[in-house]
KOLMAR-316950 format. One record per residue: residue number from 0; residue in three letters; x, y, z of N, C-alpha, C, O in turn. Coordinates in pm, whole numbers, plus 50000, padded with zeros to 5 digits. Layout:
  pos  code    n.X    n.Y    n.Z   ca.X   ca.Y   ca.Z    c.X    c.Y    c.Z    o.X    o.Y    o.Z
  NUM   ALA      X      Y      Z      X      Y      Z      X      Y      Z      X      Y      Z
...
//
This chain:
  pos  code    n.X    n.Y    n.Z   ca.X   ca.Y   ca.Z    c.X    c.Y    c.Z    o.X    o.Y    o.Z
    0   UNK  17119  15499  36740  17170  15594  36642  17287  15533  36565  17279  15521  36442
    1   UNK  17394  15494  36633  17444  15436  36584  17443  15279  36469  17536  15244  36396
    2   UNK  17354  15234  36480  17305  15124  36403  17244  15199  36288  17263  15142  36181
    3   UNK  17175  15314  36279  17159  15357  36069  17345  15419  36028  17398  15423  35917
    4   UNK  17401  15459  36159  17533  15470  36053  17597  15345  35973  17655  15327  35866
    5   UNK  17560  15281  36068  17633  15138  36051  17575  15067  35888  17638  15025  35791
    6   UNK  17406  15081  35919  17314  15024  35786  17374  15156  35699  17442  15100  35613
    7   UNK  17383  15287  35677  17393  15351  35588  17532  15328  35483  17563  15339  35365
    8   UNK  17591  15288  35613  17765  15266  35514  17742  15135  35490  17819  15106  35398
    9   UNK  17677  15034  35524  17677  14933  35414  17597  14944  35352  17633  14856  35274
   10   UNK  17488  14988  35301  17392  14971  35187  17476  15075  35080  17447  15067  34960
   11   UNK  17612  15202  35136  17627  15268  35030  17734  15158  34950  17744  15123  34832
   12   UNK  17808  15121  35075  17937  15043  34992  17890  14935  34904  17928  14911  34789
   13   UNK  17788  14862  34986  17687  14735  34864  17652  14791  34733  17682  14715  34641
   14   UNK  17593  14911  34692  17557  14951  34594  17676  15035  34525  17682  15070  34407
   15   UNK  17765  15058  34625  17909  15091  34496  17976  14944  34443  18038  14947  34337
   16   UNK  17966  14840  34501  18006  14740  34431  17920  14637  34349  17961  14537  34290
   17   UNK  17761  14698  34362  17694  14625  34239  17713  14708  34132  17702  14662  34019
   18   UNK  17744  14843  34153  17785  14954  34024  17927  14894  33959  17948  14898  33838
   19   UNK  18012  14843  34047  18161  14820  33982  18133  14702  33930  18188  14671  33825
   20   UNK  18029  14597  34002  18057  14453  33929  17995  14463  33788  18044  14395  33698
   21   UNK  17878  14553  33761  17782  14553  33652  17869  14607  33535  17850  14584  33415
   22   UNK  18003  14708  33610  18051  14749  33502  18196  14698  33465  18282  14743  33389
   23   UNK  18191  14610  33531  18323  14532  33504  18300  14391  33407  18380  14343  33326
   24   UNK  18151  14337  33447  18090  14271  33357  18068  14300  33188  18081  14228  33089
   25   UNK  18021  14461  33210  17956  14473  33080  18106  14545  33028  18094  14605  32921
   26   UNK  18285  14548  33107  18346  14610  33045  18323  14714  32984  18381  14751  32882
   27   UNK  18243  14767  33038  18238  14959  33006  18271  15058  33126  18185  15118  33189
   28   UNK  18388  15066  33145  18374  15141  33310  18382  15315  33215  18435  15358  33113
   29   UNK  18313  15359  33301  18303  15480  33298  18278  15563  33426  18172  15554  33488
   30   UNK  18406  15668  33474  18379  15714  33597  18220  15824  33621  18140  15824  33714
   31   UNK  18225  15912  33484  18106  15955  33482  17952  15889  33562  17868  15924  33645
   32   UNK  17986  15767  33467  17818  15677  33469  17875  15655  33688  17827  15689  33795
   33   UNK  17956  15605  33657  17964  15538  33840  17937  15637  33900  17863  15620  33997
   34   UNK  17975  15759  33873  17970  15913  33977  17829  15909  34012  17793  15888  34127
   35   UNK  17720  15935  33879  17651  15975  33902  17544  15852  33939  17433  15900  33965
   36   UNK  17548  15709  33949  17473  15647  33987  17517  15624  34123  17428  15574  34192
   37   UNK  17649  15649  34195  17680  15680  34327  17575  15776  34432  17506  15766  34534
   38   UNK  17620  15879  34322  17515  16014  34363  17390  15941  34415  17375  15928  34537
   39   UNK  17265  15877  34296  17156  15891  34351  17164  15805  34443  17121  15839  34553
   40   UNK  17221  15671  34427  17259  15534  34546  17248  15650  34690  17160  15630  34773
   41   UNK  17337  15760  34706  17349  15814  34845  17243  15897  34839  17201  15917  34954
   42   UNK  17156  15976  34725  17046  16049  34799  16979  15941  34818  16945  15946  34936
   43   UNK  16926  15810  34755  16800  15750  34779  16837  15671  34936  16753  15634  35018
   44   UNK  16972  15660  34947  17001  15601  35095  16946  15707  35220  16861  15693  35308
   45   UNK  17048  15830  35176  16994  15939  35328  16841  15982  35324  16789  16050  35413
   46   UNK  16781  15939  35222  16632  16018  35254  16568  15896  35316  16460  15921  35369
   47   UNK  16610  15761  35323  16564  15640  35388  16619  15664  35528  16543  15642  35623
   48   UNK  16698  15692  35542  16797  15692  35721  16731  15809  35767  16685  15798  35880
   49   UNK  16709  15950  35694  16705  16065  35742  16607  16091  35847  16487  16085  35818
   50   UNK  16646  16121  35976  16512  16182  36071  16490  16322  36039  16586  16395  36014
   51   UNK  16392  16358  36038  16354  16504  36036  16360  16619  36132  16391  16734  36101
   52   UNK  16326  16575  36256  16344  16614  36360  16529  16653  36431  16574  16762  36466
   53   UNK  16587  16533  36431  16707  16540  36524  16849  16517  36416  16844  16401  36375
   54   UNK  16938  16569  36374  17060  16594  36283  17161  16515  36332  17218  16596  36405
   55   UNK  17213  16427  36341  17362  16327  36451  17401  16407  36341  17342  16464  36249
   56   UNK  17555  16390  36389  17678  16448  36311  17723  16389  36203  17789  16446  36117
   57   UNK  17684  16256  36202  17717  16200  36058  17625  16244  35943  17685  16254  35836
   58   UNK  17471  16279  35940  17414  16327  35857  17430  16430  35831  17398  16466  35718
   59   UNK  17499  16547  35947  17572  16678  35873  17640  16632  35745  17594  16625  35631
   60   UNK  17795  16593  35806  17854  16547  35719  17837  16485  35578  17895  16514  35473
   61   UNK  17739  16388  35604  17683  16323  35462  17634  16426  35356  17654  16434  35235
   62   UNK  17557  16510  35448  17476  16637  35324  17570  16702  35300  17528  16793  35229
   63   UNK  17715  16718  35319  17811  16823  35313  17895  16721  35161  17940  16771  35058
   64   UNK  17891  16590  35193  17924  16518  35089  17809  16511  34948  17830  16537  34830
   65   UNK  17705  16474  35007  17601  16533  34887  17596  16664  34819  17581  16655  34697
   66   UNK  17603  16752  34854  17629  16923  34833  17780  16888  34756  17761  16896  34635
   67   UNK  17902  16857  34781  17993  16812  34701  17949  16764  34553  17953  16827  34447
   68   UNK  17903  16626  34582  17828  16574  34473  17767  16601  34391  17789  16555  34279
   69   UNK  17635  16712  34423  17564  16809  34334  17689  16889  34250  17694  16886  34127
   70   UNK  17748  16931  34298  17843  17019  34279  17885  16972  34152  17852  17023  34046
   71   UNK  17952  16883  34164  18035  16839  34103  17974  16743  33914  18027  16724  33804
   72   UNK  17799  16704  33999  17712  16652  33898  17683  16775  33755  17672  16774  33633
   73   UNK  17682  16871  33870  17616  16990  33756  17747  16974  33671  17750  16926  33557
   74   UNK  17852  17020  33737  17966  17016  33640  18003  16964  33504  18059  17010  33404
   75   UNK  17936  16817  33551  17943  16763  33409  17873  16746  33340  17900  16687  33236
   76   UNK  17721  16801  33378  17624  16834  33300  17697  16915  33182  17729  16873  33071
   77   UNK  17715  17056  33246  17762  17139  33146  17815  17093  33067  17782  17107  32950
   78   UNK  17941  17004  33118  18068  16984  33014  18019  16895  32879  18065  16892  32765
   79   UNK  17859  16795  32965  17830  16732  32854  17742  16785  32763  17711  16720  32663
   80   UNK  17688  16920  32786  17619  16992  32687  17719  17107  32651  17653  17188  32584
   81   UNK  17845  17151  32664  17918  17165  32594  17980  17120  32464  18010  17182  32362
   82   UNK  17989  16982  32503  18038  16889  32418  17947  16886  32296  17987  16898  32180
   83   UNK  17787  16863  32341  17665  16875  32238  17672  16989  32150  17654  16971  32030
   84   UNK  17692  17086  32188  17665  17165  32122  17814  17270  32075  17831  17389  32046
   85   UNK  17882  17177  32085  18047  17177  32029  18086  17324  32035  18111  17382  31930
   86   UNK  18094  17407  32184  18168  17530  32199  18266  17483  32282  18355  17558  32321
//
């Protein structure tokens, strides 16, 4: 059990730093773009780790951080179709 926590936190931290190097390269950082390619980086990670059957406590947690994430994605959905449609 302990060995997918172990693979899960490095494949997330690996893919937050091919997100920072790509955007440090192309000098466009944008927290938006990183948020939300964070986001899918961690759903497409936990649905690879995820057992169906048995919950460890770290995958509570993780979905409690994903549920954050959603949260927070919609958010700026809005704000960016706010912006579109200039109210």
């Amino acid at each position: 059990m302990m060995k997918k926590k172990i693979i899960s936190a490095t494949m997330i931290t690996a893919w937050t730093c091919i997100i920072l190097i790509i955007m440090l390269f192309s000098r466009h950082i944008n927290l938006e773009i990183f948020f939300v390619l964070w986001l899918i980086g961690l759903l497409f990670i936990t649905e690879l780790i995820d057992t169906r059957n048995v919950k460890s406590k770290y995958m509570i947690y993780k979905n409690r951080i994903i549920a954050a994430g959603i949260i927070i994605f919609v958010y700026l959905i809005i704000q960016k179709i706010m912006e579109i449609i200039e109210i």
